[in-house]
Backbone as CSV, one residue per row, in Angstrom:
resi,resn,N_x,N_y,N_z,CA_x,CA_y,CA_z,C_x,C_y,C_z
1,UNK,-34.727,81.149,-17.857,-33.811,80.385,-18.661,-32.867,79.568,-17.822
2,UNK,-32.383,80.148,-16.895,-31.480,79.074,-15.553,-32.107,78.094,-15.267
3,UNK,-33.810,78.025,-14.965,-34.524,76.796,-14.662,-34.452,76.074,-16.151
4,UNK,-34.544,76.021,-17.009,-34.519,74.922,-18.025,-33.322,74.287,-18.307
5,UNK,-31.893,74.669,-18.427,-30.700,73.907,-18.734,-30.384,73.176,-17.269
6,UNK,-31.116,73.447,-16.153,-30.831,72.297,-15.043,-31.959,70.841,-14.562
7,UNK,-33.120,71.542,-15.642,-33.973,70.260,-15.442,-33.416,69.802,-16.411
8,UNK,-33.015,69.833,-17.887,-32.530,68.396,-18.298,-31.441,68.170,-18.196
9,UNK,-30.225,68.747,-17.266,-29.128,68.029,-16.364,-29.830,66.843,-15.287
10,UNK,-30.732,67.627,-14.827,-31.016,66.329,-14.087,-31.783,65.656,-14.381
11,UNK,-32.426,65.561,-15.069,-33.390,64.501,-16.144,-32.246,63.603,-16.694
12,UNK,-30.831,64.200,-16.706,-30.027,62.989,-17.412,-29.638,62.767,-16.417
13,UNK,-28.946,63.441,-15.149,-28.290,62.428,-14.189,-29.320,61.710,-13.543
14,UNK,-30.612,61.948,-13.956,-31.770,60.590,-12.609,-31.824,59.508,-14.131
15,UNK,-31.621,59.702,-14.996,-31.462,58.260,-16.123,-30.249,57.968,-16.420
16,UNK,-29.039,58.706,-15.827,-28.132,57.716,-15.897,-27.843,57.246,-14.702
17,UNK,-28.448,57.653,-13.078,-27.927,57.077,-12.008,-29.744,55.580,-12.427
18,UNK,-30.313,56.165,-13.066,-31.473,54.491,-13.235,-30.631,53.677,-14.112
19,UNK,-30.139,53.922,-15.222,-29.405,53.166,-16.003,-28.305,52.504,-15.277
20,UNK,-27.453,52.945,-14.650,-26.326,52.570,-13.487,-26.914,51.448,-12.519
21,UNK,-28.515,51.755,-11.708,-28.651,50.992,-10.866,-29.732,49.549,-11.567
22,UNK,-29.583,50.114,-12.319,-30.724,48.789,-13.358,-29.505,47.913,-13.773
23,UNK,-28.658,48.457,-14.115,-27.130,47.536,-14.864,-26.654,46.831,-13.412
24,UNK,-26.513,47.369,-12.395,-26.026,46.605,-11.223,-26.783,45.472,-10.552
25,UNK,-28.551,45.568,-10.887,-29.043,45.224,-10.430,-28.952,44.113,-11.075
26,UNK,-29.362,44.069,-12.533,-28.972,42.855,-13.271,-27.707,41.827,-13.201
27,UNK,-26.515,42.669,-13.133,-25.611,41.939,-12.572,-25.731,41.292,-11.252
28,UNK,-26.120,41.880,-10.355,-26.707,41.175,-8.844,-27.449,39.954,-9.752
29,UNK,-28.576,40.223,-9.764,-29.530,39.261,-9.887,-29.047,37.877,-10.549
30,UNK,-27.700,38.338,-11.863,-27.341,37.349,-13.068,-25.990,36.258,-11.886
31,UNK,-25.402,37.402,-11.217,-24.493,36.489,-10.238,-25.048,35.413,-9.388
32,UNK,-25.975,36.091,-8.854,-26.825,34.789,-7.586,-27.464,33.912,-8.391
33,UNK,-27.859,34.108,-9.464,-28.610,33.007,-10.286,-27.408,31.977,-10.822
34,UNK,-26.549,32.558,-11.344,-25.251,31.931,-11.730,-24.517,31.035,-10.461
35,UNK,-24.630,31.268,-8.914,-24.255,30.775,-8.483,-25.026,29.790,-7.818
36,UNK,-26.396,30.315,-8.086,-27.094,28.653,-7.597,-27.519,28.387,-8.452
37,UNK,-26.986,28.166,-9.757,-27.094,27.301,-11.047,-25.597,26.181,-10.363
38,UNK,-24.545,26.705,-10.126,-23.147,26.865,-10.273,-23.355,25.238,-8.714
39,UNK,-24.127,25.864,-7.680,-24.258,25.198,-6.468,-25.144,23.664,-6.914
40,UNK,-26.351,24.536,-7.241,-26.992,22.729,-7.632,-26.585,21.608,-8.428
41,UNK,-25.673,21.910,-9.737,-25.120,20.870,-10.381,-23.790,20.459,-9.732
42,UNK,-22.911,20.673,-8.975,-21.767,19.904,-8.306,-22.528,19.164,-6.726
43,UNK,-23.823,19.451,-6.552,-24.330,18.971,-5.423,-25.192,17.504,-5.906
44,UNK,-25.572,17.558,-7.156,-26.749,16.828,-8.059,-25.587,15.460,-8.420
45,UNK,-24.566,16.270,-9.296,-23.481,15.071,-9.501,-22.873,14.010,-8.329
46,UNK,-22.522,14.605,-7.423,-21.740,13.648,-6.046,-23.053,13.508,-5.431
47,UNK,-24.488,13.941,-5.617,-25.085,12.909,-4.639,-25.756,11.611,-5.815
48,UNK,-25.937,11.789,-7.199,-25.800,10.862,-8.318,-24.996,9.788,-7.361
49,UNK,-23.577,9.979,-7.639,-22.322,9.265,-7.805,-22.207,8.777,-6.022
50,UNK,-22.743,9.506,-5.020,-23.117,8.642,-3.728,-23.959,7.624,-3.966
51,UNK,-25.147,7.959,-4.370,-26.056,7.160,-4.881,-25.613,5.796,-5.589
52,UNK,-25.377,6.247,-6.409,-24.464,4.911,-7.297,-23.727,3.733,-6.175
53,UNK,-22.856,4.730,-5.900,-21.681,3.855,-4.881,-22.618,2.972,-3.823
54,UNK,-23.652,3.448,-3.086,-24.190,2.582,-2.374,-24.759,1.956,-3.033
55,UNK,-25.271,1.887,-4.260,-26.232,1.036,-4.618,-25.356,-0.764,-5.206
56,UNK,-24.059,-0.707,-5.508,-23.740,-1.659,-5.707,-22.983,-1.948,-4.264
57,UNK,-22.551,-0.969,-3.673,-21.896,-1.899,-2.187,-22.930,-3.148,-1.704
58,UNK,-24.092,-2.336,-1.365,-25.043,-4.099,-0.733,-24.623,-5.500,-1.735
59,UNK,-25.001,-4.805,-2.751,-24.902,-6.239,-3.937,-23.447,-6.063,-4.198
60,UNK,-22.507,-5.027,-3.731,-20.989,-5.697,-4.044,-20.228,-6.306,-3.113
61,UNK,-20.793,-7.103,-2.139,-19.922,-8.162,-1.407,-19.105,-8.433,-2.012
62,UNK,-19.635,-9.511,-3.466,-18.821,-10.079,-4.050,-18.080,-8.938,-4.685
63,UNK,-18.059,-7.132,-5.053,-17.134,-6.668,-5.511,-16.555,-6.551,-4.018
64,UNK,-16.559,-5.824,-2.971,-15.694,-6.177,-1.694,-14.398,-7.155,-1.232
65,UNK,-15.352,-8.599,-1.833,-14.145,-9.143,-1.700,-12.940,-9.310,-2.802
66,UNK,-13.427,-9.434,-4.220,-12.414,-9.162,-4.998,-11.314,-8.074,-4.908
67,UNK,-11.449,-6.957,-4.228,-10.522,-5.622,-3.559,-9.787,-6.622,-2.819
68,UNK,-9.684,-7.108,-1.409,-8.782,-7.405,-0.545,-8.267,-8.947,-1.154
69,UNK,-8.998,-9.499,-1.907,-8.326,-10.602,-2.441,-7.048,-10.586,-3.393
70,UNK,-7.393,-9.317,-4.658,-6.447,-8.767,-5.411,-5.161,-8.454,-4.227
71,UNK,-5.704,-7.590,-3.264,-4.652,-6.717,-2.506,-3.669,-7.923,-1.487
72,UNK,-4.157,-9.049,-1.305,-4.021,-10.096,-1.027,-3.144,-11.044,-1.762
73,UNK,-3.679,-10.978,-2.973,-3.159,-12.003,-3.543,-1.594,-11.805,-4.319
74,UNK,-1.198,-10.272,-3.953,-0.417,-9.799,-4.654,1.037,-10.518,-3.650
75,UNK,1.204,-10.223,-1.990,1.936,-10.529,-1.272,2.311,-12.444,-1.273
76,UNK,1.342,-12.736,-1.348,1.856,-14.276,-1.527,1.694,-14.849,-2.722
77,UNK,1.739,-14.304,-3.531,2.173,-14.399,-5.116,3.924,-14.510,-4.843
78,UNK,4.380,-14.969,-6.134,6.067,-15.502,-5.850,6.966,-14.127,-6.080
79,UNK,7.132,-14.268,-5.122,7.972,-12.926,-5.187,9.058,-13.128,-6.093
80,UNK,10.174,-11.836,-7.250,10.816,-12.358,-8.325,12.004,-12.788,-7.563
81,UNK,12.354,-11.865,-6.273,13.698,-12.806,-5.667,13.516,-14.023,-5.222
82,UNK,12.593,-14.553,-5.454,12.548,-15.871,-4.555,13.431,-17.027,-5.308
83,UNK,13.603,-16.513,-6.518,14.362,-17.647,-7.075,16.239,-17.414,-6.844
84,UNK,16.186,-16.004,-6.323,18.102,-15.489,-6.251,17.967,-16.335,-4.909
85,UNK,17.036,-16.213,-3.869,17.362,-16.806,-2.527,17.437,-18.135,-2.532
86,UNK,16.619,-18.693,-3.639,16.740,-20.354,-3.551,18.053,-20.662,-4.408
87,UNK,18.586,-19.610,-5.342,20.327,-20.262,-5.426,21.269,-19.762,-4.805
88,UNK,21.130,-18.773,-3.954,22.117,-18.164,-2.849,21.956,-19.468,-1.697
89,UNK,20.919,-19.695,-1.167,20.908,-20.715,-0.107,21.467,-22.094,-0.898
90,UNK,20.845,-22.934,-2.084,21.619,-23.716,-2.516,23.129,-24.024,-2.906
91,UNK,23.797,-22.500,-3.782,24.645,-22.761,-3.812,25.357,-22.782,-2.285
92,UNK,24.942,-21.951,-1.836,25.562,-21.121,-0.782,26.607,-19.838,-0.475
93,UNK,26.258,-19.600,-1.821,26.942,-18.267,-1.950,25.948,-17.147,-1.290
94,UNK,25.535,-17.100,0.168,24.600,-15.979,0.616,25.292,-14.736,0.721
95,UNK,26.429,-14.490,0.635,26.902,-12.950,0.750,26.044,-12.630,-1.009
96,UNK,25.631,-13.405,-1.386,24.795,-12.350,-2.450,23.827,-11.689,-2.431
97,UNK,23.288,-12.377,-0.944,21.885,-11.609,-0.451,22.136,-10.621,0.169
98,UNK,23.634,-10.047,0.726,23.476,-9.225,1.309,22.684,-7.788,0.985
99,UNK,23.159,-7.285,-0.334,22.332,-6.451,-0.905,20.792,-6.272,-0.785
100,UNK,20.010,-7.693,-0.093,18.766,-7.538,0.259,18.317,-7.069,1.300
101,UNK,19.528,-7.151,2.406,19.180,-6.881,3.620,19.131,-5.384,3.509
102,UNK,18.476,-5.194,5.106,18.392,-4.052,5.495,19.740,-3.806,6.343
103,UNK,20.145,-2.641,6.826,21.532,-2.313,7.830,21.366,-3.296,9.254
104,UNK,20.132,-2.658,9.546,19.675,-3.805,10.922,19.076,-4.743,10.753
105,UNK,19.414,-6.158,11.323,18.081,-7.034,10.850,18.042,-8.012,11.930
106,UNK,16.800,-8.359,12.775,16.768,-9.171,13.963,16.792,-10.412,13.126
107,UNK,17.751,-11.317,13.559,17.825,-12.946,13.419,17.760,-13.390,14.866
108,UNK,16.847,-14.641,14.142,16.385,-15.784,15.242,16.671,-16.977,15.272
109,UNK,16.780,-17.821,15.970,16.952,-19.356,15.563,15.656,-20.105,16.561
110,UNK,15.156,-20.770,16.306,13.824,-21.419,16.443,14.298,-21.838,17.626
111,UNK,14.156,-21.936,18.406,13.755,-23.048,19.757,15.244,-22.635,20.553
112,UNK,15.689,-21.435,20.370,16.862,-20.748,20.922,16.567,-19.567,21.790
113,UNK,17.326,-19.041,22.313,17.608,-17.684,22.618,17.822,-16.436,22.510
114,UNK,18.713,-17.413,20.658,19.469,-16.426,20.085,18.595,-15.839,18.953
115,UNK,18.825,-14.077,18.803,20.020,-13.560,18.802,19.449,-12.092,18.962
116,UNK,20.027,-10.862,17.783,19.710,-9.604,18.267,19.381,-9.139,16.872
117,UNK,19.256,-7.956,17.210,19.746,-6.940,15.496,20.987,-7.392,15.304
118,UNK,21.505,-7.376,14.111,22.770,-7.377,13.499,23.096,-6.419,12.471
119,UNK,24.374,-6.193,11.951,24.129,-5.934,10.955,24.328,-7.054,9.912
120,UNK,24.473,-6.244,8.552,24.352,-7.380,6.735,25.321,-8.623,6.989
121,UNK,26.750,-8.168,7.526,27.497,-9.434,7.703,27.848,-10.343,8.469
122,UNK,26.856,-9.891,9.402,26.792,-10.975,10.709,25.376,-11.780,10.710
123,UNK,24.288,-11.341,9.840,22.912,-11.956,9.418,23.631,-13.231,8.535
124,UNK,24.598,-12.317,7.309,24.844,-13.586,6.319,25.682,-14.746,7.236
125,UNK,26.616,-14.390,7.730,27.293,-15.490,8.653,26.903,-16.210,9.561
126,UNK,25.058,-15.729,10.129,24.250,-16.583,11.104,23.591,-17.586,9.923
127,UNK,23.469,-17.410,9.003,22.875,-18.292,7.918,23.668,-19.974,7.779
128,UNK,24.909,-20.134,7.976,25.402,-21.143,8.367,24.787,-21.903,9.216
129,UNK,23.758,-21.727,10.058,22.742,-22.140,11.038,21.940,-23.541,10.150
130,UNK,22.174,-22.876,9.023,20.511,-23.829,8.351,21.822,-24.344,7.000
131,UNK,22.847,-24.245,7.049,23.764,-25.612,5.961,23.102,-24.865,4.671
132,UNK,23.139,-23.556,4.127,23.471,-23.150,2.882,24.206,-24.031,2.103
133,UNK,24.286,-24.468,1.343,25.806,-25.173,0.088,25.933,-26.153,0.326
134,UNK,25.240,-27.043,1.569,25.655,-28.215,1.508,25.030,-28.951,1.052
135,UNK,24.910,-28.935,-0.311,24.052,-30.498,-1.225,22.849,-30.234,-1.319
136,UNK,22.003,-29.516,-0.247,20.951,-29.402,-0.538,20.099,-28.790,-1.607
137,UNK,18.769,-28.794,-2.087,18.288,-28.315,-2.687,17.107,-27.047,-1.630
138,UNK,17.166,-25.547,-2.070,16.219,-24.845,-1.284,14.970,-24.486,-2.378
139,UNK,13.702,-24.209,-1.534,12.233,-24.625,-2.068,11.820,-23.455,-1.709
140,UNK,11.656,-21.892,-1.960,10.615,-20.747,-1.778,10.001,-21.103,-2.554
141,UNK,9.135,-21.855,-3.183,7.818,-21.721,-3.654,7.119,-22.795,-2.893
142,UNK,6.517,-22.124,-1.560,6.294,-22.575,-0.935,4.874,-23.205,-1.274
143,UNK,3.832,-23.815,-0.483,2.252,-23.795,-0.852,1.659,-23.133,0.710
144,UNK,0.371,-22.527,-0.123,-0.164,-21.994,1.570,-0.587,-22.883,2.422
145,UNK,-0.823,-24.274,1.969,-1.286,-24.244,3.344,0.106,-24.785,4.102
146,UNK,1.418,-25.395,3.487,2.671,-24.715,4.413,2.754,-23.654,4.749
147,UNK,2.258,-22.679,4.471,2.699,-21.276,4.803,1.791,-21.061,6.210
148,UNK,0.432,-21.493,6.071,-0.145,-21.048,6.938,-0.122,-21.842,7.960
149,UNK,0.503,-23.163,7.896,0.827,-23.679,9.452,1.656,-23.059,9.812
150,UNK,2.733,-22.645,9.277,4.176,-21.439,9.914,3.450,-20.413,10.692
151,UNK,2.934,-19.848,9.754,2.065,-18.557,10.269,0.949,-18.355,11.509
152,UNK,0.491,-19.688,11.474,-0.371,-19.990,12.577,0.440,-20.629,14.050
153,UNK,1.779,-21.502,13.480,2.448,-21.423,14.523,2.885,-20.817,15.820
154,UNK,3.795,-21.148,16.978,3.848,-20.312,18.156,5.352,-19.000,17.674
155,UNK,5.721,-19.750,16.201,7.039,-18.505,15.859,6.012,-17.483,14.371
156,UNK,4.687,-17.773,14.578,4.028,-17.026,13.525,4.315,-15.603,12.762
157,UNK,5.019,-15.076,14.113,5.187,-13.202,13.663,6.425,-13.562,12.693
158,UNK,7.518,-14.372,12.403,8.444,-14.698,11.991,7.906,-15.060,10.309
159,UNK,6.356,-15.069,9.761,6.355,-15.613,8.899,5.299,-14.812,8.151
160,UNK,5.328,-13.535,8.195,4.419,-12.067,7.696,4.107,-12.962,5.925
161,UNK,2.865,-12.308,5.596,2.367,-12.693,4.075,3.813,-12.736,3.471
162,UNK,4.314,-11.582,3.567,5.586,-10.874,2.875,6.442,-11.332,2.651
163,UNK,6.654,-12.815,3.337,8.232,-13.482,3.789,8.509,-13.764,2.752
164,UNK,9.961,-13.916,2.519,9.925,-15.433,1.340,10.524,-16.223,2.294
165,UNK,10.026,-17.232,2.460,9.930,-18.510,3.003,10.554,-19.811,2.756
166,UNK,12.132,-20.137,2.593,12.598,-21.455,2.081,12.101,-22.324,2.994
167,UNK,12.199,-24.140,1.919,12.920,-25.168,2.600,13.292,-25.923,2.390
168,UNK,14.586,-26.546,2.874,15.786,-27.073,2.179,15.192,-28.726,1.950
169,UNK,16.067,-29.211,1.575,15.820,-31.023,0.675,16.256,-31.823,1.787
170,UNK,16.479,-31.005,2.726,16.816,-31.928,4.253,16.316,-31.216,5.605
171,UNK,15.526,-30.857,5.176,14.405,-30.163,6.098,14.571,-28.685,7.150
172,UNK,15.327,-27.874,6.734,15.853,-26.633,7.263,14.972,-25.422,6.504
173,UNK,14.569,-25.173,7.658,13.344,-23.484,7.316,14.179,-22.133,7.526
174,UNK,13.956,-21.293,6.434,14.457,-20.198,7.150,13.318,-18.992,5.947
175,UNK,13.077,-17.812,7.315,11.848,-16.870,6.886,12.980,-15.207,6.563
176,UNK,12.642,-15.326,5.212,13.918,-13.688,5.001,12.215,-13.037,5.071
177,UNK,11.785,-11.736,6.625,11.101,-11.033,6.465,11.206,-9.545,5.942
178,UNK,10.523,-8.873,5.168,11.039,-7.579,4.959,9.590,-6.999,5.645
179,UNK,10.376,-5.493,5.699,9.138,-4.312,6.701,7.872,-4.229,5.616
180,UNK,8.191,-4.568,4.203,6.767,-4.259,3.573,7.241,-5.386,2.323
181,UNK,6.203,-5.923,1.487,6.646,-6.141,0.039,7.525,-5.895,-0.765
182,UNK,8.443,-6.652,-1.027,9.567,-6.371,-2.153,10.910,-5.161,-1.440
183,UNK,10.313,-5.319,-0.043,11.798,-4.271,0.571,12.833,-4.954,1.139
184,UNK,13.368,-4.294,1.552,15.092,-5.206,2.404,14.351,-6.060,3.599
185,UNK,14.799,-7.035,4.099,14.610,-7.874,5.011,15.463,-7.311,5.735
186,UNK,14.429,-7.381,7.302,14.475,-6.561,8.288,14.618,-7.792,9.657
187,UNK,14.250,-9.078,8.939,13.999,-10.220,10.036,14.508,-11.388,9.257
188,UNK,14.959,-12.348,10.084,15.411,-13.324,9.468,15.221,-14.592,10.926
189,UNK,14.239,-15.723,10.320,14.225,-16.956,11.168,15.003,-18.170,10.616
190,UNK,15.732,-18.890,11.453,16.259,-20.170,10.466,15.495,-21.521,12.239
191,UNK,15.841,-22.551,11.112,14.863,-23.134,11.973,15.439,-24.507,11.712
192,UNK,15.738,-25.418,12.841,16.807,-26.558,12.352,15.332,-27.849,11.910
193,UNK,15.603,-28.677,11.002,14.619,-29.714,10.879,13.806,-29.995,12.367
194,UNK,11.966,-30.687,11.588,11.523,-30.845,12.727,11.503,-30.158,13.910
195,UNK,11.608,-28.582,13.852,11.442,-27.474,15.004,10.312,-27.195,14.742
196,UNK,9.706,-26.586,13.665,8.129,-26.062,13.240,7.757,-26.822,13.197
């Protein structure tokens, strides 16, 4: 009688340690399948979507260049201050630009020596250089291909996409540069008639 109540103890513990290792096994088996289900579709999609991408680069020159043209066309587009600088220089009220400047800002004068960094109120007071207020009329809406003789010029670094670029109704240039698009001017060229 001792031999019979321990064979079906262990008749149940060898079907529940099979039941145990059949359940694990399935889980094994359902994980690795799950994960190279999981692997091939994020590998299938981005090489799709590689695929794609090269296939219009050859034939997207023409999209190529529309990118740097947009990105391009944005900097020598009219900048909105260009119209405060053309009545600060006309009237000649330029302490209104100060607010544009940056703290430091190298001013130059064309076919000079001068000058250094400054700071805001010694930039606005070198501006007297180029006759702010006197009668004249000032012109930032410039055209490129003025722009790009400046730029191609021997004072070229003075005349970044970025500038805004006056010039007066009696022939006085001056370049307000900033470090990037639409930031404080960091450079400033004035340039007496007939120098550029």
């Amino acid at each position: 009688m001792t031999e019979t109540p321990a064979a079906p103890r262990r008749s149940r513990v060898v079907w529940i340690l099979a039941a145990v290792l059949a359940l694990v096994l399935v889980f094994v088996v359902a994980f690795f399948l799950l994960q190279r289900g999981q692997t091939v579709d994020p590998v299938t999609s981005p090489t799709s979507t590689e695929v794609s991408t090269p296939s219009p680069s050859p034939s997207g020159n023409a999209n190529a260049t529309p990118t740097p043209t947009a990105t391009e066309s944005v900097p020598p587009g009219p900048d909105p201050r260009a119209a405060n600088f053309a009545d600060a220089m006309t009237s000649g009220n330029t302490a209104a630009l100060e607010g544009e400047l940056a703290t430091s800002i190298l001013v130059a004068k064309a076919a000079t020596d001068c000058c250094d960094p400054v700071d805001q109120v010694t930039a606005i007071s070198l501006l007297a250089y180029v006759n702010p207020g006197s009668g004249a009329t000032w012109n930032f809406a410039l055209d490129e291909a003025t722009l790009a003789g400046y730029r191609s010029g021997e004072l070229g670094e003075y005349f970044p996409v970025e500038a805004l670029v006056g010039v007066s109704s009696d022939g006085y240039v001056v370049s307000f540069a900033p470090a990037a698009p639409g930031g404080l001017i960091n450079m400033i060229l004035m340039a007496l008639p007939g120098i550029l």
